[in-house]
C-alpha positions as CSV (number, residue, x, y, z in Angstrom):
1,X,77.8,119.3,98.2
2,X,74.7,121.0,98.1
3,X,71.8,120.9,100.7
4,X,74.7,119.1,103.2
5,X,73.8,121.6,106.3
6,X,77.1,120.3,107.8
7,X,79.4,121.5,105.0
8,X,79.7,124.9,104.8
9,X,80.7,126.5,101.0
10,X,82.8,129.4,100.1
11,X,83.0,130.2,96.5
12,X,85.7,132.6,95.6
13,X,84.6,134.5,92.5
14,X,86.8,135.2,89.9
15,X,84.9,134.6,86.9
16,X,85.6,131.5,84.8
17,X,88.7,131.0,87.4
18,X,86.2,130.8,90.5
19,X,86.1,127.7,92.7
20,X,84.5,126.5,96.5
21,X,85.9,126.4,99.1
22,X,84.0,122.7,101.2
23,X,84.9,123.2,104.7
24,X,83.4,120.0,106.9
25,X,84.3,116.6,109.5
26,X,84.8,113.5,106.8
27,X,85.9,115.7,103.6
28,X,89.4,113.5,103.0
29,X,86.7,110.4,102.4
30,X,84.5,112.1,100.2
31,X,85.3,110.8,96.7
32,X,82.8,113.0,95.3
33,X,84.2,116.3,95.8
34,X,87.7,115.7,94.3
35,X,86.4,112.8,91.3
36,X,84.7,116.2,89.8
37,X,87.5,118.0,89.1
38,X,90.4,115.5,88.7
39,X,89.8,114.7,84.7
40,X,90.9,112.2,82.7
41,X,94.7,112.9,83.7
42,X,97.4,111.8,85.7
43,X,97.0,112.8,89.2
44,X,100.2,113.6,91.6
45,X,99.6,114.0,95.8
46,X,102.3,116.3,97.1
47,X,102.1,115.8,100.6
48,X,105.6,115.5,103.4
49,X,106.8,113.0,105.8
50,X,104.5,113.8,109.2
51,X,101.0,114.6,106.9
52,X,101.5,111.4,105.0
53,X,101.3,109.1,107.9
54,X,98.1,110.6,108.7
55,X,96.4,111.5,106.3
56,X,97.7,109.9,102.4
57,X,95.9,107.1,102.9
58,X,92.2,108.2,103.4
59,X,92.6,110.3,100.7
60,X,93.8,108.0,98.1
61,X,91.1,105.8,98.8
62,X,89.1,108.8,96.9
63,X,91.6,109.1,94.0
64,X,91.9,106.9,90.5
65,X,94.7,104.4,92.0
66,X,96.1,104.0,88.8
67,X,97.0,106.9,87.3
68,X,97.5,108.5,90.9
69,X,101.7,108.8,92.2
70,X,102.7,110.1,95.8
71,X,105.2,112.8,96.1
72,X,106.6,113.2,99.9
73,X,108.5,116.0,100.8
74,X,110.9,116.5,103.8
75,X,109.1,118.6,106.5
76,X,109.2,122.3,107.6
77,X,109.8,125.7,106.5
78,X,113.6,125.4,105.8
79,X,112.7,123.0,102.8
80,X,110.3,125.5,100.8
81,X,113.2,126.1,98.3
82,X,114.0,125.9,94.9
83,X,115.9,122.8,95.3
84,X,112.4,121.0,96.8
85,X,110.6,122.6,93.8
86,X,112.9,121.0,92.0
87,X,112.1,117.5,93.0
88,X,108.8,117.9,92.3
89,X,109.6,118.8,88.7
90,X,111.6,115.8,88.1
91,X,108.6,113.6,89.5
92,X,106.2,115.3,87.6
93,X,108.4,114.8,84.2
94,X,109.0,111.2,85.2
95,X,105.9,110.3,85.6
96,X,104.8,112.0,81.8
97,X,102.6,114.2,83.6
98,X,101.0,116.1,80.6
99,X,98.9,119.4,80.9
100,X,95.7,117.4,81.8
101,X,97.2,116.4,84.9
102,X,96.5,117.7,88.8
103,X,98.3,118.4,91.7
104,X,96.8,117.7,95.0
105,X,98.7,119.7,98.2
106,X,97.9,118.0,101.1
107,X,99.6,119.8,104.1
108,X,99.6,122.8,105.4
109,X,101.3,126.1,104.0
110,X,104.5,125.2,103.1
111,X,102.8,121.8,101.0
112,X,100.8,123.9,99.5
113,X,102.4,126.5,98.2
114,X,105.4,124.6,97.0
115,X,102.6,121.7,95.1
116,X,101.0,125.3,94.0
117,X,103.8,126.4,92.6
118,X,104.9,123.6,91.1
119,X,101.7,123.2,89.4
120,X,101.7,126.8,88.2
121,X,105.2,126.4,86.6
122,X,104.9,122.9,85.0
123,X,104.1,123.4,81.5
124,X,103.5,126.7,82.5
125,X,100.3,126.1,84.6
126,X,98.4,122.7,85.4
127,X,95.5,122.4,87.7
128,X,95.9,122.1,91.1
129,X,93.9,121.4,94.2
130,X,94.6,122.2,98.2
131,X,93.7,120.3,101.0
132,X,95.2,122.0,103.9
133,X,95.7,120.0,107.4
134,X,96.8,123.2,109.6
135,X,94.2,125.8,110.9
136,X,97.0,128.3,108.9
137,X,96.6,126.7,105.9
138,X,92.9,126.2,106.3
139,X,92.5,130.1,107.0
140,X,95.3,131.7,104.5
141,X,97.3,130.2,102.5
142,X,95.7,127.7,100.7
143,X,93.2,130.1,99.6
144,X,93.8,133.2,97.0
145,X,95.9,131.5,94.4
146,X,99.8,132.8,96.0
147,X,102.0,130.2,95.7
148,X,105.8,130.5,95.7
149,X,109.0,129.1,97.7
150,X,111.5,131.3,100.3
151,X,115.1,132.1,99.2
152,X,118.1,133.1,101.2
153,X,117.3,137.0,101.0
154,X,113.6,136.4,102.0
155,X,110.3,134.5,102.2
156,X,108.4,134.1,99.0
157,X,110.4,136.1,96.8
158,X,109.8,133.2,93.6
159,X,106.7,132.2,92.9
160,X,103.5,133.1,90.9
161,X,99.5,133.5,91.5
162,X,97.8,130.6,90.5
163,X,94.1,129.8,91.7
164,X,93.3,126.1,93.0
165,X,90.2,124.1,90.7
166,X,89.0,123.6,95.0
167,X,90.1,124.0,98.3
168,X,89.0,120.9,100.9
169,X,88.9,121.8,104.5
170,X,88.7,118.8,106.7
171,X,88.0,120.1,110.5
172,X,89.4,116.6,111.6
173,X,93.0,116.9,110.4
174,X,93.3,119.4,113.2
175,X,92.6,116.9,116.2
176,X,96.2,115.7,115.5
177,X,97.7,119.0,114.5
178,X,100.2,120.1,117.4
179,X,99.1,122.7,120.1
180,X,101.8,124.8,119.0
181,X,100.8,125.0,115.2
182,X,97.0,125.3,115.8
183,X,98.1,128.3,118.2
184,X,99.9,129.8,115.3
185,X,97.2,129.5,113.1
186,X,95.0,131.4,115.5
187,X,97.4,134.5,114.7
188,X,95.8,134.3,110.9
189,X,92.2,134.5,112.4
190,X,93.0,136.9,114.4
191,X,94.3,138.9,111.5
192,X,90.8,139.0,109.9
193,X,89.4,140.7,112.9
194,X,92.1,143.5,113.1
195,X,92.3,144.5,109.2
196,X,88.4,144.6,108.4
197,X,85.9,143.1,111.3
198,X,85.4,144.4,114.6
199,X,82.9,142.5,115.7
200,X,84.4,139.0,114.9
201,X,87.3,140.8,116.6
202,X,85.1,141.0,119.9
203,X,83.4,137.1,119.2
204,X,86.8,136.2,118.8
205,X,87.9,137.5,122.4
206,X,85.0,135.7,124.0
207,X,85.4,132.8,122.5
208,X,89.2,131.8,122.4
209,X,88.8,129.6,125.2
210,X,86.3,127.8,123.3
211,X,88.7,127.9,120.3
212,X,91.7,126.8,122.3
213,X,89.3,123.5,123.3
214,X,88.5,123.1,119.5
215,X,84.9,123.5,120.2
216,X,83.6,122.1,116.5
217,X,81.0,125.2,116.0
218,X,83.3,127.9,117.4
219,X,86.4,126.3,115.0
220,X,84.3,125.8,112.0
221,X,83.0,129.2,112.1
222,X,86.2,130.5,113.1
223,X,87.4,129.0,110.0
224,X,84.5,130.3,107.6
225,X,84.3,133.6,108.4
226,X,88.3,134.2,107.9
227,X,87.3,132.8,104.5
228,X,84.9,134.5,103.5
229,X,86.7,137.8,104.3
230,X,89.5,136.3,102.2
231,X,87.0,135.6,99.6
232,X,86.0,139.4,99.7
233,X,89.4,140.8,99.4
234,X,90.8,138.3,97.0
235,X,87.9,138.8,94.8
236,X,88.5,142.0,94.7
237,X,92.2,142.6,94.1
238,X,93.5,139.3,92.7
239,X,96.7,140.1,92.2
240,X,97.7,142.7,95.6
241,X,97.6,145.6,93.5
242,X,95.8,147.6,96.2
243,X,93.4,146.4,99.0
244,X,94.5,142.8,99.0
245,X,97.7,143.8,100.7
246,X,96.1,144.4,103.8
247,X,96.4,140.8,104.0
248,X,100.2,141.2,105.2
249,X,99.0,142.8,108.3
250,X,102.0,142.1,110.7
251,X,104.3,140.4,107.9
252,X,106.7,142.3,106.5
253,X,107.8,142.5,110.5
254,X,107.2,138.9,110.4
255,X,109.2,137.7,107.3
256,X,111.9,139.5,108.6
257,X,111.9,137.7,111.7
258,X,111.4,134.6,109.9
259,X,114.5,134.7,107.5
260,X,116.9,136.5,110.3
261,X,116.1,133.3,112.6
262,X,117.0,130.7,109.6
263,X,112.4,129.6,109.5
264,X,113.8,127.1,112.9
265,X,113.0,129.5,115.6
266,X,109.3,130.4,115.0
267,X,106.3,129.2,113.5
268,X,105.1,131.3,110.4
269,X,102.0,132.1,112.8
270,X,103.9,133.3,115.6
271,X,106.5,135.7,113.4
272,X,103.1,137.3,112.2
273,X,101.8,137.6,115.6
274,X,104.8,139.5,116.8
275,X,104.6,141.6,113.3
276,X,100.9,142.4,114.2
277,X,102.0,144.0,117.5
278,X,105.0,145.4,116.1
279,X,102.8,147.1,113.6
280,X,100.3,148.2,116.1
281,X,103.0,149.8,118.1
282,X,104.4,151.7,115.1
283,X,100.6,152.9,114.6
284,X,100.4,154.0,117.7
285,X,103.5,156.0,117.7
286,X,102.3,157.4,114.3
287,X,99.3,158.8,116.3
288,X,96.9,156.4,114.5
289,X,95.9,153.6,117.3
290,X,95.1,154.7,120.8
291,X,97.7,153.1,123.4
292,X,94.8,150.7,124.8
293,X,93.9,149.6,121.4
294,X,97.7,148.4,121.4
295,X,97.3,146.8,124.5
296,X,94.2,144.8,123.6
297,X,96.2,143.5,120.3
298,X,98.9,142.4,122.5
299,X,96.2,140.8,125.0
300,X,94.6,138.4,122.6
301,X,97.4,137.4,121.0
302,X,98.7,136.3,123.9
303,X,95.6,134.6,125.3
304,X,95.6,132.7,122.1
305,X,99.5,131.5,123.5
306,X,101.6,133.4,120.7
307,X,104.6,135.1,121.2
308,X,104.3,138.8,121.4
309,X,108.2,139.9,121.9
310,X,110.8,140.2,119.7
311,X,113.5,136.7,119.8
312,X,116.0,138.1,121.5
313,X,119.1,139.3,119.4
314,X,117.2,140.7,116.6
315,X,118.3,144.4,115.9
316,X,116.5,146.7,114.7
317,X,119.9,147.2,111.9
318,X,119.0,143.7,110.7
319,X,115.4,143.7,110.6
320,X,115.2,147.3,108.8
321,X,118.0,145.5,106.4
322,X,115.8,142.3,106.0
323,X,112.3,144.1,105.6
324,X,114.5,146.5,102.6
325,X,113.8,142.9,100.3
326,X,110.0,142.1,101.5
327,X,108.2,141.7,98.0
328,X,105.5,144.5,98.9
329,X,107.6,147.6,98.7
330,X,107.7,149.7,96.0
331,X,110.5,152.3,94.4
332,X,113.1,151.6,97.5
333,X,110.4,152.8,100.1
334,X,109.1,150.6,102.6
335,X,105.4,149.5,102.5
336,X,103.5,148.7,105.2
337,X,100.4,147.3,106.6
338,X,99.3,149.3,109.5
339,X,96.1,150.7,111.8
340,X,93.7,153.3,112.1
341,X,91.9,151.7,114.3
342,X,90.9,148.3,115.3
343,X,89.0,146.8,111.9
344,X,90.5,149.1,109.8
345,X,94.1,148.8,108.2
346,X,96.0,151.1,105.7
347,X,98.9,150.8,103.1
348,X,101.7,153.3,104.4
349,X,104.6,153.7,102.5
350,X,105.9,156.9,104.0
351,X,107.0,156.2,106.9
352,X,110.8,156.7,107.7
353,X,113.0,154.0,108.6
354,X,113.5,156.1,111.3
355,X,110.4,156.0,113.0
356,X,110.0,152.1,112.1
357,X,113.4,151.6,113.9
358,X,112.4,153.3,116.8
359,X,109.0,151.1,117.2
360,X,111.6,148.2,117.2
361,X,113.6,149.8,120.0
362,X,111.2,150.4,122.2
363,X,109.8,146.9,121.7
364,X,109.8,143.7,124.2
365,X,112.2,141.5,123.7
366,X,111.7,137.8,124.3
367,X,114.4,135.8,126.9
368,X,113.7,132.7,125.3
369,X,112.2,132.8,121.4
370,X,108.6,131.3,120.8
């Protein structure tokens, strides 16, 4: 939408697989931005049971009625399997999608990577598009191209990278998001700050009361810059082959806490907030991160209302065990995400399960999880 001062635009280059990211107030009602890359095919909204209620609608009213069909999904984190995968495959093949055909995700993470990866599977690969309705969604996941479902072992251990045609971020589906899940998205934003920015690092401590009130211009900036330092990165390294896996700051720790709780206890958010402390104390023990730096991690995510201790229960046995299968290690040997200093994250994948057991030892542990 050019020469709209409201809407702000973040391309993602990646040659002739580059697309904008439209973040705005009103986008689900502009027919314009999805009529230009739908095609002449059959278009299929993957969306799940509390998103729909809220949101189908408005968009549809932008969408070719006719050859448009509503997939709704059950939702929550415990239903990003194969089996849900499944059901989208079955609607897509009933429906005679063909390759010319679009998936629209609307949802947050869990919608979109599950539409994404449907779309990047079906017929090996049709177009897809994300419209993300959590601040998560909005600053992570539905932008990069990962898409994938969780299996027993692990989160995200199936699935491919396959880039959306466009990525629609309306600021108003977060004015009925839950406290709780804007919160957790805060822990993605946050993120940005630690791995490669310290000064939105300090904006962002001066202004999380602001972003706790939704302000519109601290949210929608907020928003923009963690995407335009996911542009950067993603731009870069596609495919994590090297710097884009300081995206995962905090969630190998997280994943682990995610799949040893069953994905009911905590919000994928607040896992990665804990991780991103748990990682800051292991850097700190490594001699990396000065012990107030660790402090001032633990300090925001907390004014931001996430979780910063362990659920109890979790020991370190079973976390070392469950953070063996995280996707990012290589040759047997852990990998992690950790700090050399506020803004600037590493790859390590020499330290000992050992010392990452004794991080975990020494950690809080939460009475009551979340």
């Amino acid at each position: 939408m050019p020469g709209d001062e409201t809407v702000i635009e973040v391309e993602i280059p990646l040659g002739d697989r580059s697309y904008v990211v439209y973040i705005g107030s009103g986008l689900l009602g502009r027919r314009d931005l999805l009529q230009e890359v739908l095609g002449s095919g059959k278009v299929f909204v993957v969306t799940n049971d509390t998103v729909g209620p809220l949101y189908l609608d408005t968009l549809l009213a932008g969408l070719p009625g006719e050859r448009t069909s509503v997939i709704t999904l059950p939702d929550g984190e415990s239903h990003k399997t194969l089996q849900t995968w499944q059901t989208i495959q079955d609607q897509l093949v009933q429906h005679g999608a063909l390759r010319d055909a679009t998936v629209v995700a609307l949802g947050g993470g869990v919608v979109g990577d599950i539409g994404g990866f449907a779309a990047a599977t079906y017929m090996r690969g049709i177009q897809y598009v994300q419209v993300p309705t959590t601040l998560l969604a909005q600053v992570d996941s539905s932008v990069g191209g990962k898409t994938g479902v969780n299996h027993i072992s692990g989160k995200n251990l199936i699935g491919a990278f396959h880039q959306p045609r466009r990525v629609i971020v309306d600021l108003d589906t977060l004015n009925t998001l839950p406290t709780r899940e804007y919160r957790a998205g805060l822990a993605e934003v946050i993120k940005y700050g630690l791995i490669r920015d310290p000064s939105f690092l300090d904006w962002l401590e001066s202004h999380m009361p602001a972003l706790l009130d939704l302000d519109p211009a601290a949210t929608s900036r907020a928003i923009a810059e963690s995407v335009r330092h996911k542009a950067e990165v993603v731009a870069a390294d596609e495919l994590e082959k090297g710097m884009r896996a300081l995206l995962n700051l905090g969630h190998t720790f997280g994943h682990a806490i995610e799949s040893l709780t069953g994905y009911t206890q905590l919000l994928h958010g607040e896992a990665v907030s804990i991780g991103m402390v748990l990682a800051a104390r292991l850097s700190s023990q490594l001699g990396m991160l000065e012990s107030s730096d660790v402090k001032r991690v633990n300090d925001l995510l907390d004014s931001a209302g996430l979780p910063v201790a362990l659920p109890a229960g979790l020991t370190p046995r079973a976390m070392l065990d469950s953070m063996a299968m995280d996707k990012k290690n290589r040759a047997g040997r852990l990998r992690l995400i950790l700090l050399e200093a506020l803004g600037e994250a590493v790859v390590r994948d020499d330290v000992s399960p050992e010392q990452v057991s004794c991080a975990l030892e020494l950690a809080p542990t939460a009475r009551h999880p979340g």
